[in-house]
Structure formats: structure tokens, C-alpha cells
C-alpha positions as CSV (number, residue, x, y, z in Angstrom):
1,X,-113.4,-129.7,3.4
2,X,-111.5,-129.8,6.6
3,X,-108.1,-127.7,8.1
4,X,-106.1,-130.7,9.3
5,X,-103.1,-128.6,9.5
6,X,-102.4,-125.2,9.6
7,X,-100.2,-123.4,6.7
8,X,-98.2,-120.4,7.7
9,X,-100.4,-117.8,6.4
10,X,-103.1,-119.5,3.9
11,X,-106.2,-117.5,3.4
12,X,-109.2,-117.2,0.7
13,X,-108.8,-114.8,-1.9
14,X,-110.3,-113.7,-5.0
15,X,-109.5,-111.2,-8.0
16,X,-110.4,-108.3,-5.2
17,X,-112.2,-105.9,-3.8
18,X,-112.4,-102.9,-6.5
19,X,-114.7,-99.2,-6.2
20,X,-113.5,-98.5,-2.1
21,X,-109.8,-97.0,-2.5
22,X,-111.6,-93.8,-2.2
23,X,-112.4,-95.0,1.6
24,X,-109.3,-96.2,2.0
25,X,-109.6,-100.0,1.8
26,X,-107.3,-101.7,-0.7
27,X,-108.2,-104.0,-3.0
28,X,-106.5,-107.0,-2.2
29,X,-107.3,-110.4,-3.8
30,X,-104.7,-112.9,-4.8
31,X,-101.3,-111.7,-5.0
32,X,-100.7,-114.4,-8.5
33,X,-104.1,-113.7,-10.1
34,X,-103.0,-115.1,-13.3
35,X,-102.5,-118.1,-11.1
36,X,-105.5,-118.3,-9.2
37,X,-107.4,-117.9,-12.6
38,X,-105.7,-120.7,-13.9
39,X,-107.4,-123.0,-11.1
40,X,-110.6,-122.2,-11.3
41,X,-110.6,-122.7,-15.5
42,X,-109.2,-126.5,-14.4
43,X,-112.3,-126.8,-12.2
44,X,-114.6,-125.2,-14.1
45,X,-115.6,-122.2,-12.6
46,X,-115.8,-118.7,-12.8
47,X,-112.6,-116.5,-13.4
48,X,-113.0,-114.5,-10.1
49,X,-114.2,-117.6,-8.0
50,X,-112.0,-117.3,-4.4
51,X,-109.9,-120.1,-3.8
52,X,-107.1,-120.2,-1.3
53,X,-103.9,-118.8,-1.6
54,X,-101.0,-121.1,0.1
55,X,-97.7,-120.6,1.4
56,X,-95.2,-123.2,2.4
57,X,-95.5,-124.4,4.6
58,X,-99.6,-125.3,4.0
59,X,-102.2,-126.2,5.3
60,X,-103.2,-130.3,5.0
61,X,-107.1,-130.1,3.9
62,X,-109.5,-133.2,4.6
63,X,-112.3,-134.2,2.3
64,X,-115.4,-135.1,3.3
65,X,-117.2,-135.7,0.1
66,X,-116.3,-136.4,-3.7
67,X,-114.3,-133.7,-4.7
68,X,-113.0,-132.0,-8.1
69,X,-109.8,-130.0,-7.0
70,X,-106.7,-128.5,-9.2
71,X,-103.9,-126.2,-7.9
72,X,-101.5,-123.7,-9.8
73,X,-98.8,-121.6,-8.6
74,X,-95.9,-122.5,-6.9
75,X,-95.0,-126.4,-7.1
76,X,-95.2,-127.7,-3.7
77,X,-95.1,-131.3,-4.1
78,X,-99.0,-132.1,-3.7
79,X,-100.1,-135.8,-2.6
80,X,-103.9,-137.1,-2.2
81,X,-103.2,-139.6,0.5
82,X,-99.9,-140.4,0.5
83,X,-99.1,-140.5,-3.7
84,X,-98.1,-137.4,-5.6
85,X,-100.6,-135.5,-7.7
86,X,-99.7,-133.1,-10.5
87,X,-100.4,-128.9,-11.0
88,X,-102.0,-127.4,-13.6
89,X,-104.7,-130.6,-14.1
90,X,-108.0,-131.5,-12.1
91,X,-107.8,-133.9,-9.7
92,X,-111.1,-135.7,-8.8
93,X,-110.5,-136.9,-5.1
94,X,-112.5,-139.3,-3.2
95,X,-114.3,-139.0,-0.1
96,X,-112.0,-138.7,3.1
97,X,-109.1,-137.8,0.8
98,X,-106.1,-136.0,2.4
99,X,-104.3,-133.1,0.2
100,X,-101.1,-132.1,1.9
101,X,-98.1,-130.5,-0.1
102,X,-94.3,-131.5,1.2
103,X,-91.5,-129.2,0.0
104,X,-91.1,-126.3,-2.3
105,X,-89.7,-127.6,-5.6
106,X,-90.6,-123.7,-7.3
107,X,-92.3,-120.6,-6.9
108,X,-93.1,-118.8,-3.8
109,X,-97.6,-118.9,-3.8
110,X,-99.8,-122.2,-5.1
111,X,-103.5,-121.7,-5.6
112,X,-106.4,-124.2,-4.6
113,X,-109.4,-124.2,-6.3
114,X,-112.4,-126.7,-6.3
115,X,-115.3,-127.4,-8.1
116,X,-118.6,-125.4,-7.2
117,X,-116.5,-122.9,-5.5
118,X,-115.7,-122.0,-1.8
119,X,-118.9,-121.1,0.4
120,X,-117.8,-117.8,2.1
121,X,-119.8,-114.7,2.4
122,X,-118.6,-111.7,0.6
123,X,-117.6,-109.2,2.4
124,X,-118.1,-105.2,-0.1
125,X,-118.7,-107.7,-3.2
126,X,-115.7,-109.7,-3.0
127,X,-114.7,-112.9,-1.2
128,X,-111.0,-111.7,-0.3
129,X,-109.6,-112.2,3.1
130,X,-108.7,-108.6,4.3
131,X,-106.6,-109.4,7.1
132,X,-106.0,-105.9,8.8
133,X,-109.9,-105.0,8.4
134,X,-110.6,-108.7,10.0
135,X,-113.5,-109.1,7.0
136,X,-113.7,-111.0,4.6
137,X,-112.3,-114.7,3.6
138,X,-113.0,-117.4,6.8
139,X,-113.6,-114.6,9.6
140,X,-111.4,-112.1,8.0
141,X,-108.0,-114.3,9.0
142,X,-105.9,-116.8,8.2
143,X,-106.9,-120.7,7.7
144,X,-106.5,-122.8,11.1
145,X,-106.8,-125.8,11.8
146,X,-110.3,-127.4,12.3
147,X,-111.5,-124.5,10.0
148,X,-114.0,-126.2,7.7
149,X,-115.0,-124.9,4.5
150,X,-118.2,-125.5,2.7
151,X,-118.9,-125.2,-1.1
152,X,-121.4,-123.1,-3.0
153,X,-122.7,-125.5,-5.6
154,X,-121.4,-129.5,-4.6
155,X,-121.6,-131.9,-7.9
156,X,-122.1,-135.3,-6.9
157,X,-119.1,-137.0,-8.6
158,X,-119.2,-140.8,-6.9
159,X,-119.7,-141.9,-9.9
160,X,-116.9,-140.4,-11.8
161,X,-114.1,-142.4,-9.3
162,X,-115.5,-145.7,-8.9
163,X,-113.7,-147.5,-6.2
164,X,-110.5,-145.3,-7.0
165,X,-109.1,-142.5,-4.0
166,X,-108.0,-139.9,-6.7
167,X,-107.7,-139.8,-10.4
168,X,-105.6,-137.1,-12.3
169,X,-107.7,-136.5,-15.2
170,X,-106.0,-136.4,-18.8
171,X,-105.4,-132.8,-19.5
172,X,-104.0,-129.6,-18.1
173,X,-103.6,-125.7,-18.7
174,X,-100.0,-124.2,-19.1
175,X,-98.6,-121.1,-17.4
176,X,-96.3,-120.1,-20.0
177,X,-98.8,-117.6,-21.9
178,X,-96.1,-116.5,-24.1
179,X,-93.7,-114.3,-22.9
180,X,-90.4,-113.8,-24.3
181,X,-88.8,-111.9,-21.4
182,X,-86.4,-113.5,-19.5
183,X,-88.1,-115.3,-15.5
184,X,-85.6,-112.9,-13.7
185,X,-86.9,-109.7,-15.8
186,X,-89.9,-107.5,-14.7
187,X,-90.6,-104.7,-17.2
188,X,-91.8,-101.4,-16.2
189,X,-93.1,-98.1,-17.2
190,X,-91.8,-95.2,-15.7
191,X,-93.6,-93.6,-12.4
192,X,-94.7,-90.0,-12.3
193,X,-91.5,-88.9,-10.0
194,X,-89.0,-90.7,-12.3
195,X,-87.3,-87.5,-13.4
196,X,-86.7,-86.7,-9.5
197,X,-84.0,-89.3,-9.0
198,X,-80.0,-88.7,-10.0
199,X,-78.9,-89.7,-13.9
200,X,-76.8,-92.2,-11.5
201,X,-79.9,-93.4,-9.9
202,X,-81.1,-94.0,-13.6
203,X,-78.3,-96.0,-14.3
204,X,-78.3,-98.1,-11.8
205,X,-81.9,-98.7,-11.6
206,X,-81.0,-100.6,-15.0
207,X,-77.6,-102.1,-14.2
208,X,-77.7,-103.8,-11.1
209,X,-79.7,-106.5,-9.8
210,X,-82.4,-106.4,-7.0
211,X,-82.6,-108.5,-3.6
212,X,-85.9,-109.3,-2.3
213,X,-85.3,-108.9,1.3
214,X,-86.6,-111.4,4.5
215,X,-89.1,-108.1,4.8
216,X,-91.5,-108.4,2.4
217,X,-95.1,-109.7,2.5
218,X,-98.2,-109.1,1.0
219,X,-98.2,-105.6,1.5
220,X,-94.7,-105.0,-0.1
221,X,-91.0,-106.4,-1.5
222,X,-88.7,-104.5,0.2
223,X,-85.5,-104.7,-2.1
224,X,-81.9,-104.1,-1.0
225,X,-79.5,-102.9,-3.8
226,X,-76.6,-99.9,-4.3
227,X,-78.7,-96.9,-2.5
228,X,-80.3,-95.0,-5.1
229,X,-80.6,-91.0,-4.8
230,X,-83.3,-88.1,-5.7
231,X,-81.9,-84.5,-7.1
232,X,-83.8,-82.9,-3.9
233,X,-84.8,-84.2,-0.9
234,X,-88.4,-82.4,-1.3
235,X,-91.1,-84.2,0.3
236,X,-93.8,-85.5,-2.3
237,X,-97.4,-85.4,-1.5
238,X,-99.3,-88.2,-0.9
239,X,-100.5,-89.6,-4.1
240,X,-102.6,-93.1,-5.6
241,X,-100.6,-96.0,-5.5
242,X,-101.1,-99.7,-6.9
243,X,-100.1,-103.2,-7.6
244,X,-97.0,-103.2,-8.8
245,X,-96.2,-99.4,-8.0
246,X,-92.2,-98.9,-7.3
247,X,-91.2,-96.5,-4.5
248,X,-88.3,-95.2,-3.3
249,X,-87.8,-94.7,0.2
250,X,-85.7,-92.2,2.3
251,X,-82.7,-94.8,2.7
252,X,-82.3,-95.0,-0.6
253,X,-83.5,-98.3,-0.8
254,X,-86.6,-99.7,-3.4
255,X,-90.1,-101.4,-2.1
256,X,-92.7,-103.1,-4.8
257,X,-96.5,-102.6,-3.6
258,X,-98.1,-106.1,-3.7
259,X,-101.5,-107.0,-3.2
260,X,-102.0,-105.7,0.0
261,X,-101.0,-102.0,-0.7
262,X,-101.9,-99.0,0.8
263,X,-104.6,-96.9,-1.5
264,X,-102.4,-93.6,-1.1
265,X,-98.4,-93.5,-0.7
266,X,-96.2,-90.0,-0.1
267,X,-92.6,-91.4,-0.9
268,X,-91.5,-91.0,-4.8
269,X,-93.0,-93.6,-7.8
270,X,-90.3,-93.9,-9.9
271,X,-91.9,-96.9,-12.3
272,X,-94.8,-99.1,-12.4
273,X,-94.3,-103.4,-12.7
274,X,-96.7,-103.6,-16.0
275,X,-99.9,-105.6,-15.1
276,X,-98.7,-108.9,-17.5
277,X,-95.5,-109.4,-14.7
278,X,-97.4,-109.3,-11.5
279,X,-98.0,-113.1,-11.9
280,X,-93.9,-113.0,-12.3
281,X,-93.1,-110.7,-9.8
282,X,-96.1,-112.5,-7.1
283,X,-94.1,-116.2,-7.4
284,X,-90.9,-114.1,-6.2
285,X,-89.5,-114.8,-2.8
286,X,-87.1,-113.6,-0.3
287,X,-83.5,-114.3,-1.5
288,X,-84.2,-114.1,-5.2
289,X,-83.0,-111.7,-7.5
290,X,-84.0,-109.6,-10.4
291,X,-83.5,-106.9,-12.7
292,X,-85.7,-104.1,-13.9
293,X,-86.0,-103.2,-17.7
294,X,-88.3,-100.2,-19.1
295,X,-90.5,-101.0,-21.4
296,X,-93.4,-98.9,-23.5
297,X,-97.3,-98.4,-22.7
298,X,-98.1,-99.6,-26.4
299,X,-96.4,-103.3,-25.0
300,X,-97.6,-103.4,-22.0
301,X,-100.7,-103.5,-23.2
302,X,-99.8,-105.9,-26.1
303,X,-98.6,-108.4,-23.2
304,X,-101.5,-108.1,-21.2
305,X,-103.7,-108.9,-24.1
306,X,-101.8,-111.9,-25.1
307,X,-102.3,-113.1,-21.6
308,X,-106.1,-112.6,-21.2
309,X,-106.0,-114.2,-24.5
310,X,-103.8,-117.5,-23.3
311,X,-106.8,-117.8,-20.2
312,X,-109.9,-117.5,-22.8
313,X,-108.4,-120.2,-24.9
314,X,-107.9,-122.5,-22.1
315,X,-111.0,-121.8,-20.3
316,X,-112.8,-122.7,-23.2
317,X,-110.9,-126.1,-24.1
318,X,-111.0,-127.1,-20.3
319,X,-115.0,-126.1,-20.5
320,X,-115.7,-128.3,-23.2
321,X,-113.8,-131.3,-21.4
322,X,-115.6,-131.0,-18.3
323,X,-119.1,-130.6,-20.1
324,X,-118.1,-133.9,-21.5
325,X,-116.7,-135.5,-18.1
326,X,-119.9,-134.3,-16.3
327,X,-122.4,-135.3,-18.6
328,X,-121.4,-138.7,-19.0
């Protein structure tokens, strides 16, 4: 497929690049993996096949063969030549099919995966664009136009369309794995330098919402709220840091380490976003608020479960319908 049009920032991704933190390159990946997982089990392939990550606006892809295509995510308003197309179900598209998405109706990242998967050389075992190392993905950047992307293992699916440009095919996978919490809730556990902030601090960490702030990327959500305050200004020592680490920084002020996180961080962790809401927390933009609520290590790990449990249930009922579809 072909780059017709430039998104903002859209770039390949996978689940990341894991066993180099120690060198000081972060593992990256997709900032929804939860998301991007649920693309590939439409398509059919592997969990931690890369597909591209999208923001609005994004890119406009040409097809120049039969192609079997889903995306997940954010919802924004997909059309194959001209007519709308649902998330969350395969799409077979034809040959010289245009996919081009028009507004945001929700969410903040959608995921594209296709059939066969994306032909890009991996770059330390992963296929993850890595933008301030320039490795990995297509050259290590961002998709631009003209780019063209090839796939790994094509499946001639003429047959499948007929003389038909696109056909939504009958069944889909769901997002909603389960969870109870309220959208605008992110649990946490507490962060080794907890006890170093104010009982006020505590409080309010709790009480008040959180802004996600204009600067936030895929390093980091900066978030703007009441200043919050340690009992001593004593400098902490650089320590590990990950996905979903909370910080506070000198002015007071909160940041949320995304995908793109430094390996090592030296400002205080005062909780960790549990590894079930990063999908929740990823489809966050600037402008939306939230609130924080503690939660325990015995549910975290409860939620997580159930999750991994929602994508093996689908990946097997979508496995069996494309076995059937592709054997007919």
C-alpha cells in the first residue's frame, strides 16, 4: 500500500522493543497495545504483528492489491473510496481502494492492521518506529507521503470480493473487556516516593481532577492541576521508570510516562497507572480530564488477567472465522 497523504505523526509500531533499557533505549511500541492487538486478531495475525499507529489527522493509504484490513482505537470516521466502513471488523478492500479517515468522532490513537503483516525490517527484534534513535518502523520516522509499504506474507483474496470495492465482513471484536471502573478513572498503585509528598498532596491527588495539557506526546502527559508538594525538597536519585510511571515534578505539577519514556527518571514516583488502564489512559487527549483512584496489587493483576483473557477468546473466535473465509 501507498502514502497518498501524510498524517500528522503516523508511524509503525509493534508491542516493543524489550531486554535494552539497560543501554538506555526504551521500549516503545504502540502507545494502545490493547488496541493494536485487537487489529491484528481481526486480520488474523499474530498478537505482536506492527501495524500503524494514527493520529488525526492521518494519513490516506492506496491499495495496490486485494487487501484484508481492520482498524481499532480511536473512531475516526474510516471510508474505502468514498463510503464509510466500520472499527473493530475486517474489511476486505479491493484493488486501488482508497482508506482515508475524516473527523474524530472518539478517542485520541486508531490502529491499522492488514493481513500478512507489514514488511519492515526489525530493528533489535522489534518492528517499532523509534523516532529519536531514527531506527526502526519506515526509516526510523514518521509515514509520508509516497511512502509505500509492502507486506510479509500477501493472500490472494480476488476471489473473496468478486466485482465488489470493499466488503465489511459479518463479525467483529469488542473493546470493552470488562471493566467496571468508570472511562474517566485510571487506577493506580502507589510509587516508591509516595510517602515523600504532603498529607495535603495525598488528598488532593484523590480529590481533584487532572488536565492533560497541549504538552503531552508520546513520551509523556503533562497534567496541570492544584500544585502538589513533597515534605523535603531532597533530590531523589535517578531510578527505573516505565509505562504508566507517575512523576512529580519541581513545579508541583504531575507528568504520566507513555510509551516513549525515558528508561531512568530522577524526579519522585509517586504511583504507577496499573498495566489493564494504559489502553484507557493511551486513547486520552489534550483537554480531557481524569481522576486517579488507588487500587491494590492483588487487582491489578486480576484486571490484567481478565483482559488477556477477553483477547484469547476473541482471537480464537475470529481465527476460526477466517480459517473458514480463507478456505472457501
Amino acid at each position: 500500500m501507498r502514502i497518498i497523504k501524510a498524517g500528522v505523526l503516523d508511524t509503525v509500531q509493534d508491542m516493543g522493543r524489550y531486554g535494552w533499557q539497560h543501554l538506555g533505549i526504551n521500549p516503545g511500541g504502540a502507545m494502545d497495545k490493547l488496541s493494536a492487538q485487537l487489529a491484528n486478531i481481526l486480520v488474523g495475525n499474530h498478537l505482536d504483528e506492527a501495524v500503524i499507529e494514527m493520529h488525526f489527522p492521518a494519513s490516506a493509504f492506496f491499495f495496490e492489491q486485494p487487501s484484508l484490513i481492520a482498524f481499532s482505537g480511536a473512531d475516526f470516521s474510516a471510508t474505502v473510496n468514498g463510503e464509510e466502513v466500520p472499527c473493530l471488523r475486517p474489511v476486505l478492500v479491493s484493488k486501488y481502494s482508497i482508506l482515508q479517515f475524516h473527523r474524530i468522532e472518539k478517542g485520541a490513537r486508531a490502529y491499522l492492521a492488514v493481513h500478512g503483516g507489514l514488511d519492515m525490517p526489525a530493528w533489535l527484534n522489534s518492528r517499532s518506529t523509534h523516532l529519536k534513535a531514527g531506527a526502526g518502523g519506515y526509516n526510523g520516522r514518521a509515514l509520508q507521503k509516497d511512502d509505500e509499504i509492502g507486506f510479509r506474507n500477501p493472500v490472494d483474496l480476488c476471489h473473496l470480493l468478486g466485482k465488489k470495492e470493499f466488503e465489511a465482513l459479518p463479525w467483529k471484536t469488542d473493546s470493552n473487556w470488562g471493566d467496571d471502573n468508570s472511562a474517566k478513572e485510571i487506577l493506580v498503585l502507589p510509587g516508591n516516593e509516595w510517602n515523600q509528598i504532603t498529607d495535603k498532596s495525598k488528598e488532593q491527588f484523590f480529590e481533584q481532577a487532572f488536565l492533560i495539557t497541549n504538552q503531552s506526546d508520546r513520551m509523556g502527559y503533562r497534567l496541570k492541576s492544584k500544585p502538589l508538594s513533597t515534605i523535603t525538597h531532597e533530590e531523589v536519585v535517578s531510578s527505573a521508570v516505565g509505562f504508566g510511571t507517575v512523576q512529580l515534578l519541581p513545579d508541583g505539577q504531575l507528568i504520566v510516562l507513555m510509551a516513549d519514556h525515558q528508561t531512568t527518571g530522577g524526579y519522585p514516583r509517586v504511583a504507577h497507572v496499573i498495566s489493564a488502564h494504559h489502553s484507557r489512559m493511551a486513547q486520552m487527549k489534550p483537554g480531557d480530564l481524569f481522576i486517579f483512584r488507588f487500587t491494590n496489587q492483588q487487582t491489578a493483576e486480576e484486571l490484567f488477567i481478565k483482559q488477556q483473557q477477553h483477547l484469547l477468546q476473541l482471537q480464537n473466535a475470529c481465527k476460526f472465522k477466517l480459517d473458514e473465509l480463507l478456505n472457501k
